[in-house]
MIMARRO-298200 format. One record per residue (C-alpha): residue in one letter; x, z, y. Coordinates in steps of 0.5 Angstrom, whole numbers, padded with zeros to 4 digits, always signed. Example, Ala and Ser with C-alpha at 12.3 -4.5 7.8 and 13.67 -1.06 7.14 Angstrom:
REM residues 2
A+0025+0016-0009/S+0027+0014-0002/
This chain:
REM residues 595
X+0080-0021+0032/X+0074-0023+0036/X+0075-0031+0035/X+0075-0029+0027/X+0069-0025+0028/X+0065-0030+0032/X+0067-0035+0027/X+0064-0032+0022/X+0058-0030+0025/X+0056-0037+0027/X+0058-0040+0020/X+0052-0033+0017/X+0048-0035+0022/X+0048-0043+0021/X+0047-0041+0013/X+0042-0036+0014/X+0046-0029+0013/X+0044-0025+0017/X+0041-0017+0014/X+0039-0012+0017/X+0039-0004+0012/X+0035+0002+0014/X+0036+0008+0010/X+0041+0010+0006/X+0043+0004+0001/X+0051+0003+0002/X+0051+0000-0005/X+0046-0006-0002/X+0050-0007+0004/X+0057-0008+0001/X+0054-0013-0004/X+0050-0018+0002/X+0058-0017+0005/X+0062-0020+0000/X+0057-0025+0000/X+0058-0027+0007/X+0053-0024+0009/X+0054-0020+0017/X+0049-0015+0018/X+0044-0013+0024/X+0045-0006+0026/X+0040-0001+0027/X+0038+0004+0031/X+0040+0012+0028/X+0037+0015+0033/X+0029+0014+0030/X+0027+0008+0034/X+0024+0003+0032/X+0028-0005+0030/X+0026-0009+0035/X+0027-0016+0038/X+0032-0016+0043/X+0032-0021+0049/X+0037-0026+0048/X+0042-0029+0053/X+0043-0022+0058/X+0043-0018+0051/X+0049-0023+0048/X+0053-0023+0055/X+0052-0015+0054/X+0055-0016+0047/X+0061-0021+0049/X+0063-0017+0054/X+0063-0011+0050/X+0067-0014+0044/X+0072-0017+0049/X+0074-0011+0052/X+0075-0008+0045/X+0069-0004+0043/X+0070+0002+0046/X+0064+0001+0051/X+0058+0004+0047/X+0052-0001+0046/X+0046+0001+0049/X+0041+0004+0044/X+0035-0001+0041/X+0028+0003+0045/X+0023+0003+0042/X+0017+0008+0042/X+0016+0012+0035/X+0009+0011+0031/X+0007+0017+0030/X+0001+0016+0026/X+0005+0019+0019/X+0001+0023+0014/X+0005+0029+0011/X+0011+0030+0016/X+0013+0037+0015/X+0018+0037+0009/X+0018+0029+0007/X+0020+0027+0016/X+0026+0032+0014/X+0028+0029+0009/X+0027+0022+0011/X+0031+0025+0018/X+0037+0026+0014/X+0037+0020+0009/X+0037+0017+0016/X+0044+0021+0018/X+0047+0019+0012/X+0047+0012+0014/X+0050+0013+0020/X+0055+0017+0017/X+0057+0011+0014/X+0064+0010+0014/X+0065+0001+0017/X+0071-0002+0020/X+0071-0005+0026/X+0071-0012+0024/X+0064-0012+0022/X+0063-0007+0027/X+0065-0012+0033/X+0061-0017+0029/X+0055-0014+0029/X+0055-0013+0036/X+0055-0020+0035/X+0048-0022+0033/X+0044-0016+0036/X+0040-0021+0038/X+0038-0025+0031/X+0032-0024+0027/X+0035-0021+0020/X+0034-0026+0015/X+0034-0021+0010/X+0031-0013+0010/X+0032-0007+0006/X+0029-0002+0010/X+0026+0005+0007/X+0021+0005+0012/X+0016-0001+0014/X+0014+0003+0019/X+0020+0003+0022/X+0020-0004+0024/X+0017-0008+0030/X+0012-0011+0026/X+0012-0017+0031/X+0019-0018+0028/X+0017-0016+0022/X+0013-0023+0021/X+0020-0027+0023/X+0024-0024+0018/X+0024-0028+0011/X+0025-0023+0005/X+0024-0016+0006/X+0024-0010+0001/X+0018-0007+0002/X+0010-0009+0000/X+0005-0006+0006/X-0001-0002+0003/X+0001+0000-0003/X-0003+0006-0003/X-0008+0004-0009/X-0001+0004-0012/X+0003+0009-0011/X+0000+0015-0010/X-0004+0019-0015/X-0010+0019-0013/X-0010+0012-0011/X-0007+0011-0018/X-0012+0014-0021/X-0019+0010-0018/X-0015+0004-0019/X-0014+0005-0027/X-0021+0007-0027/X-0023+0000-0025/X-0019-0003-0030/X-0024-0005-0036/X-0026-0011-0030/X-0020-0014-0030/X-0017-0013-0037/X-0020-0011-0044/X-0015-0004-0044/X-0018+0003-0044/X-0013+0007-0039/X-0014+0013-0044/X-0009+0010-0048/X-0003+0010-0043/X-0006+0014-0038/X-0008+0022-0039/X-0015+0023-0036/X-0015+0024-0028/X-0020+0027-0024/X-0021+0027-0016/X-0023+0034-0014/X-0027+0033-0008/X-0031+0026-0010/X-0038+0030-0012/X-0039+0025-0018/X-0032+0025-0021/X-0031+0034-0020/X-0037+0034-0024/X-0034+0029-0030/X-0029+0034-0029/X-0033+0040-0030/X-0035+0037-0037/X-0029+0034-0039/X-0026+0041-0038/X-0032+0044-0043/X-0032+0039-0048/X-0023+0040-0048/X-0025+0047-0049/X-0029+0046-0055/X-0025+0042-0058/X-0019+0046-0058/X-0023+0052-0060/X-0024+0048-0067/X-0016+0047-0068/X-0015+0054-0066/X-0020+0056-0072/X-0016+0052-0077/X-0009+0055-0075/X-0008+0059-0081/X-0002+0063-0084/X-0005+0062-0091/X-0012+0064-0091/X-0012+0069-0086/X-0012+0067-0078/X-0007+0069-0073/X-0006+0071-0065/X-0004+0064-0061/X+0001+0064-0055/X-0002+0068-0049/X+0000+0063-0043/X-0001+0067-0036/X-0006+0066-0032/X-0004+0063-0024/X-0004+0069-0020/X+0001+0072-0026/X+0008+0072-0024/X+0011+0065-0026/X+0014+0066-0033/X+0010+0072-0034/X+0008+0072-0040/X+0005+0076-0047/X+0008+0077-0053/X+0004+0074-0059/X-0002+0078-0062/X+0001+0081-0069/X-0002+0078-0076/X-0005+0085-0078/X-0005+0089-0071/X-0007+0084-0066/X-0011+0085-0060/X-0019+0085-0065/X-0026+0084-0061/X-0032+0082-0064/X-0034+0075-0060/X-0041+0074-0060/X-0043+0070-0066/X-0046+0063-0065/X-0039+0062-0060/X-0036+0057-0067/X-0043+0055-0068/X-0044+0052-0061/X-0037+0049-0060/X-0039+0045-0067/X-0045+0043-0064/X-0043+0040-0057/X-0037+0037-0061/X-0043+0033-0065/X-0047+0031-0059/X-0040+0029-0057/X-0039+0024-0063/X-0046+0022-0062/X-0044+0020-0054/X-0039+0016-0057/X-0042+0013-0061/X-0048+0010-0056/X-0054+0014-0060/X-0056+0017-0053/X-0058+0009-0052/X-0064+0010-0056/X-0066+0016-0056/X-0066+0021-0051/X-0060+0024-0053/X-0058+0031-0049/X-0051+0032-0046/X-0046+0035-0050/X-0045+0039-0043/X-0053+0039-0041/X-0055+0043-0047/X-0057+0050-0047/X-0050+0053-0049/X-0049+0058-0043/X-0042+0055-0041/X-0040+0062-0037/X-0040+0066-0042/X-0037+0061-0047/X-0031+0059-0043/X-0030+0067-0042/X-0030+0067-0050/X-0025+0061-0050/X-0020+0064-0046/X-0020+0071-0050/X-0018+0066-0056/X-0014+0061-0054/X-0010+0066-0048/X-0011+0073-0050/X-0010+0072-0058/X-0017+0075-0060/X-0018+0073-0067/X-0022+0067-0069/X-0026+0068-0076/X-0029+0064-0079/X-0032+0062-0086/X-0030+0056-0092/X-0035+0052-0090/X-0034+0052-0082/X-0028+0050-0084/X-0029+0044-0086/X-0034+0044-0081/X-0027+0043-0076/X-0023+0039-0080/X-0029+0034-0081/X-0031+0033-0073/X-0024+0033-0071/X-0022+0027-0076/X-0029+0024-0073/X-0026+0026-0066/X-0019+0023-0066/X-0022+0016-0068/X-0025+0016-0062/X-0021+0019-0057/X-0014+0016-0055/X-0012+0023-0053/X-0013+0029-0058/X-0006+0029-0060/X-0003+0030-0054/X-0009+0036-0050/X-0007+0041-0055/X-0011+0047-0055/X-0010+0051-0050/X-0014+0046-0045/X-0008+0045-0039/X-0009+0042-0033/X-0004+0039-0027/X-0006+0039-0020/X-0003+0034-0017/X-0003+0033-0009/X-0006+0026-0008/X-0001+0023-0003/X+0005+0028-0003/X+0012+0026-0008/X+0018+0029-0011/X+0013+0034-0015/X+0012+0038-0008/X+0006+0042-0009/X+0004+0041-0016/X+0002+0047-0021/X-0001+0048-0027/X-0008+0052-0028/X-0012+0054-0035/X-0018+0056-0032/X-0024+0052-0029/X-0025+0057-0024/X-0018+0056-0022/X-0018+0049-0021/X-0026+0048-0017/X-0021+0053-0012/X-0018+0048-0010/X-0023+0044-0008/X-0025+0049-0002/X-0019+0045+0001/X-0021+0038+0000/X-0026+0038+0004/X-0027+0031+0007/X-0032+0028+0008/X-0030+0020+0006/X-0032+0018-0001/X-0025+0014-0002/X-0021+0021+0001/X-0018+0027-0003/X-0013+0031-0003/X-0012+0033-0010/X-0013+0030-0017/X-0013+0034-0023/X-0010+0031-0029/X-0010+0033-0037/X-0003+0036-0038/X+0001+0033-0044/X+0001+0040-0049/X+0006+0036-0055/X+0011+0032-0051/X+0017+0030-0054/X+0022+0035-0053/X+0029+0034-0054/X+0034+0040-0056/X+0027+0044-0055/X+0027+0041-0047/X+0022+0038-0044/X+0025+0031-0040/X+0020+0024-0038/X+0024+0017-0036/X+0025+0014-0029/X+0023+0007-0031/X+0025+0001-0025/X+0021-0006-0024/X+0021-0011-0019/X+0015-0014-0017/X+0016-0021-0014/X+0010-0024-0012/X+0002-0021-0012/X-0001-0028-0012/X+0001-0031-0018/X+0003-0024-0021/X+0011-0024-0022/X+0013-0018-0025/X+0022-0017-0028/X+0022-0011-0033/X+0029-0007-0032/X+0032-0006-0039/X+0036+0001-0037/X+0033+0007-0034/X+0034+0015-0035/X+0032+0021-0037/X+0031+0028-0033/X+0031+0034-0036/X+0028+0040-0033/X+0033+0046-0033/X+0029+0051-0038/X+0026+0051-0046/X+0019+0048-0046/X+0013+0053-0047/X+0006+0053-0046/X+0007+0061-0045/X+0011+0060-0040/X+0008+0054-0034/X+0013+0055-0028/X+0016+0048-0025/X+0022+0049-0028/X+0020+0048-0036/X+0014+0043-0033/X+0016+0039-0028/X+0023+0034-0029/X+0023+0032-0022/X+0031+0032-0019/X+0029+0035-0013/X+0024+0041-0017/X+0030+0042-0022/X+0035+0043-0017/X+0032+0049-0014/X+0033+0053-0021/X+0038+0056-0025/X+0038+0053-0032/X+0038+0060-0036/X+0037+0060-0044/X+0038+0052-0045/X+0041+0048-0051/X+0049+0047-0050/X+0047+0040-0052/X+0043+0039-0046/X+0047+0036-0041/X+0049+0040-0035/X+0046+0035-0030/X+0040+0034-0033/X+0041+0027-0034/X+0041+0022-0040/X+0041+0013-0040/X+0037+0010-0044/X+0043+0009-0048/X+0044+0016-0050/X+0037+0016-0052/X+0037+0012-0057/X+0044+0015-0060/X+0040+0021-0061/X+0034+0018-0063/X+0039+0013-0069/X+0041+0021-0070/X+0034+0024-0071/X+0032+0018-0076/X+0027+0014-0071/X+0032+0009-0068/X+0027+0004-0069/X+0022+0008-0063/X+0025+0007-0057/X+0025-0002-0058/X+0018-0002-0063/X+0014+0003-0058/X+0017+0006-0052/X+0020-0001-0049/X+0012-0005-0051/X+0009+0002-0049/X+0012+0002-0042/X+0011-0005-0041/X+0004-0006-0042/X+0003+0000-0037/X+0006-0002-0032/X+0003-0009-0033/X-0003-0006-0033/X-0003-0002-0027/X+0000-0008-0023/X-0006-0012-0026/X-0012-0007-0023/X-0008-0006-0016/X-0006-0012-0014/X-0012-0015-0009/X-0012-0008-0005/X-0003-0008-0005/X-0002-0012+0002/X+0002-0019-0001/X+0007-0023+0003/X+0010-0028+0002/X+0018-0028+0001/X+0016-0019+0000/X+0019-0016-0006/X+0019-0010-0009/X+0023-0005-0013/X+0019+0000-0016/X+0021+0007-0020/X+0015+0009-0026/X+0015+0015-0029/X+0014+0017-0036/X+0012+0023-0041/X+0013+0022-0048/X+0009+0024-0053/X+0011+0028-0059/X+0009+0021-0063/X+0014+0017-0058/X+0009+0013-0054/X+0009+0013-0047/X+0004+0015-0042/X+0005+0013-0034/X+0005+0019-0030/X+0006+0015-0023/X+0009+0010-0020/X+0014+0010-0014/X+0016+0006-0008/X+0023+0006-0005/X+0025+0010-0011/X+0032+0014-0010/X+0038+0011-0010/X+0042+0018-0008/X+0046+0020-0015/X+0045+0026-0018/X+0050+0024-0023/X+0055+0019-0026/X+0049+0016-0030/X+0045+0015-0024/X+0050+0013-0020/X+0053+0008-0025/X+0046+0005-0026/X+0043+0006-0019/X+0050+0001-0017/X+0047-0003-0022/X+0040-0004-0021/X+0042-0006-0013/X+0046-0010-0015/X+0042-0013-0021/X+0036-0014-0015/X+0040-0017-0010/X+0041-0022-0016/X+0035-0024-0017/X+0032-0025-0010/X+0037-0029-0007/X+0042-0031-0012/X+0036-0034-0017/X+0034-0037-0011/X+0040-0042-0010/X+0042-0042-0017/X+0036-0041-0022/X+0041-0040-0027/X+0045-0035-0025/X+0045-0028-0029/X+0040-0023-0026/X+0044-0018-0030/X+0039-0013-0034/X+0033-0015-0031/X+0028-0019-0035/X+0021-0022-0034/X+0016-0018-0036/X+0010-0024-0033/X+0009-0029-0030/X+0002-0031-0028/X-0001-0038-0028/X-0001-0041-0021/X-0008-0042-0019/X-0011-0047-0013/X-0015-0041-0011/X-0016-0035-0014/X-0023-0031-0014/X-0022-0024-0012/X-0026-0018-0015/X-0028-0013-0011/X-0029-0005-0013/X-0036-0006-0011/X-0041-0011-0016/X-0048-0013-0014/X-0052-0017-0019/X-0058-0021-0015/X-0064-0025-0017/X-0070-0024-0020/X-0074-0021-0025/X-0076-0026-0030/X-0084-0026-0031/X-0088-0028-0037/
């Protein structure tokens, strides 16, 4: 046994087969072994994989595999890195991603082989953690699975400054893919907020004047304040006997008002003239919003005459022209607080009223300029529902190479619902947030029988419902080019600030809403996405996107021919000699001309 182990291990190190896997990936480790590949073993004891001497270590090894195996190895030391944001919740769950690893069954032949190359630098990595490396060993090791400095990237707040940098790098405004998103905490951008919160607020109480039964107004739904119980909620004011106070008189006239200095800003006329704010003017905006709440929340009857009417209708049409976002903001004015660096939907709540959200700025008290903990952002009111149930689409990508861009598109992914009906009356995380480890926590009461009873759905699936509802054509003539096109264009406006290493791939996991129009909008994006199943869809699909990836960073590398499965690439930047960087920060210098 030990000469057929020896023979192996000396034909995959010749051959450059060494791997090396940290977290919870059987699927990854089975696949390098049928090709050959002899795996490193590392520590599950929470030190880091570092570089062992050779000689003494290799005696060590021989000794212990010639007596059999039953000697313990001795364990790979190395101090822990302790400088990781966010232990609490996310180290427990890393902890026991790391237990499931060890816990993994494997037979003594490739136990006693890898004993054998303990002191061999990995030729290969799949890690779920970088910090879990010696970085000096890291610079030998050839391929590995993971980007450094990703943070521009994948996570909110990093996303949300990224995308606001895109016009220098592309001709795309971000508000068509991308719901509007704010860093509370960074003055400037809390008071963009302010005022984009306003102006929603207007806009939304000319759609709520035009909700009519015939010609008479109604009540609308009533979603309950934050500090309600969640799920709490009002019923709807009655036609004829709803909740009636007077609203002082001018409120229609000056949301008509800011709505047409609005038009006026998109237009570029306050570039001539001195043309005031919408949110600047003489409005008192406390006692507007207070009158909003009472009309969109509490179902006070809104009157108005024929020519406001069309008043409404005509500023809305001229509105829709020139922003992206109207059909999704819907008129009750939500918001998602998101924590900026936190995943897995922890932390995240939904507010209807400025006052709630400038709250939680009281916590983001940093004093840094490119620090925050929180970002706010538009929440999708019309999102496309299937069986009256809310679900977004994990969509995966690999990026190969930053320097020149090289980007595959996986052409499956999968849907997950959250576990209770959609409404906006209602906001707790069960019918908003369609994150597995969010929806696992809660009972599904009052669910479609056609919703699936693990809350997931493939591609495949989708579009089988969409042939039924009579869109067949949405999925490949506007989901696929709208996801693609946004993943391309976050990538394009992040990659000088993600850490690019050559031999480095990466596969990332983008989250998707749909709106009631069927384009996408991008949520976030995901590094080391899950590959734990949830259900017979993931687990099929997660095998196949492992398998698929492994495929095309090192089969496609020997035979550039070879099938990479469902992968197909989305962009392939020319390669330059060199490459001029554009930096956040632009300076023009020179002089003035003179006459």
């Amino acid at each position: 046994r030990f000469r057929k182990a020896k023979l192996h291990v000396e034909k995959a190190i010749k051959e450059k087969k060494i791997f090396a896997v940290q977290g919870p990936y059987p699927v990854i480790r089975q696949l390098l072994r049928a090709r050959g590949w002899v795996e490193r073993k590392l520590p599950c004891n929470g030190k880091q994989l570092k570089q062992q001497p050779g000689d003494q270590k290799k005696q060590q090894l021989e000794k212990t595999a010639g007596s059999g195996g039953d000697e313990q190895r001795e364990p790979l030391r190395h101090p822990w890195l302790h400088n990781r944001e966010n232990k609490g919740e996310r180290e427990d769950e890393d902890m026991k991603e790391d237990r499931e690893q060890c816990n993994e069954d494997s037979d003594d032949i490739h136990e006693l082989m890898s004993y054998l190359v303990q002191d061999q630098v990995p030729n290969f990595l799949w890690t779920i953690r970088l910090s879990n490396i010696d970085q000096q060993l890291l610079t030998r090791i050839d391929v590995v699975n993971r980007y450094p400095q990703l943070y521009a990237l994948c996570t909110k707040e990093g996303l949300c400054q990224s995308l606001q940098n895109l016009p220098w790098f592309e001709q795309v405004d971000f508000n068509t893919f991308f719901p509007r998103c704010y860093r509370l905490g960074i003055e400037g951008e809390q008071e963009a907020f302010i005022e984009d919160f306003r102006l929603t607020a207007a806009r939304s109480l000319l759609k709520l004047a035009l909700q009519k039964v015939g010609d008479r107004p109604v009540g609308t739904e009533r979603p309950p304040k934050s500090e309600k119980v969640p799920g709490e909620c009002m019923e709807l004011a009655e036609q004829d006997g709803g909740p009636y106070s007077p609203l002082y008189p001018q409120l229609l006239e000056e949301a008509l008002e800011v709505c047409e200095q609005h038009l006026g800003v998109l237009g570029h006329q306050d570039i001539d003239r001195n043309t005031p704010s919408p949110c600047r003017s003489c409005i008192d905006w406390d006692r507007f919003l207070q009158e909003y709440y009472r009309v969109a929340h509490e179902g006070t009857r809104l009157m108005l005459s024929r020519g406001q009417r069309e008043q409404c209708q005509d500023l809305l049409q001229r509105l829709e022209e020139q922003l992206p976002q109207l059909g999704i903001e819907g008129n009750l004015n939500i918001w998602i607080l998101k924590p900026s660096a936190k995943s897995r939907g922890r932390g995240i709540v939904c507010a209807t009223r400025l006052e709630e959200v400038l709250e939680l700025t009281q916590s983001c008290t940093s004093h840094s300029l490119r620090v925050c903990e929180w970002v706010v952002q538009k929440y999708v009111e019309r999102p496309l529902t299937i069986f009256n149930t809310k679900f977004d689409i994990r969509q995966w990508f690999v990026v190969t190479d930053w320097k020149p861009l090289t980007v595959w598109f996986y052409r499956e992914c999968y849907l997950r619902f959250c576990s209770q009906p959609f409404s906006l009356c209602h906001l707790e995380p069960a019918r908003h947030l369609c994150n597995v480890s969010i929806q696992k926590r809660y009972k599904t009461l009052q669910q479609d029988p056609r919703v699936p009873p693990d809350k997931i759905w493939s591609n495949k699936q989708f579009q089988e419902y969409l042939a039924q509802m009579g869109q067949a054509d949405a999925w490949q003539q506007v989901m696929v080019p709208g996801m693609k096109a946004a993943i391309l264009n976050a990538l394009r406006c992040t990659r000088d600030q993600v850490g690019s290493r050559k031999g480095s791939f990466e596969l990332f996991g983008a989250d998707f809403l749909i709106g009631e129009d069927f384009r996408p909008w991008l949520l976030e994006v995901n590094s080391c996405p899950t590959m734990s199943p949830s259900s017979a869809v993931t687990r099929r699909l997660c095998a196949n996107v492992q398998r698929d990836t492994l495929r095309l960073v090192l089969d496609r590398k020997d035979n550039p021919t070879c099938s990479i499965g469902a992968f197909e690439l989305l962009y392939r930047e020319a390669a330059v000699a060199s490459c001029l960087s554009v930096g956040l920060k632009l300076l023009v210098t020179g002089c003035s001309l003179k006459k």
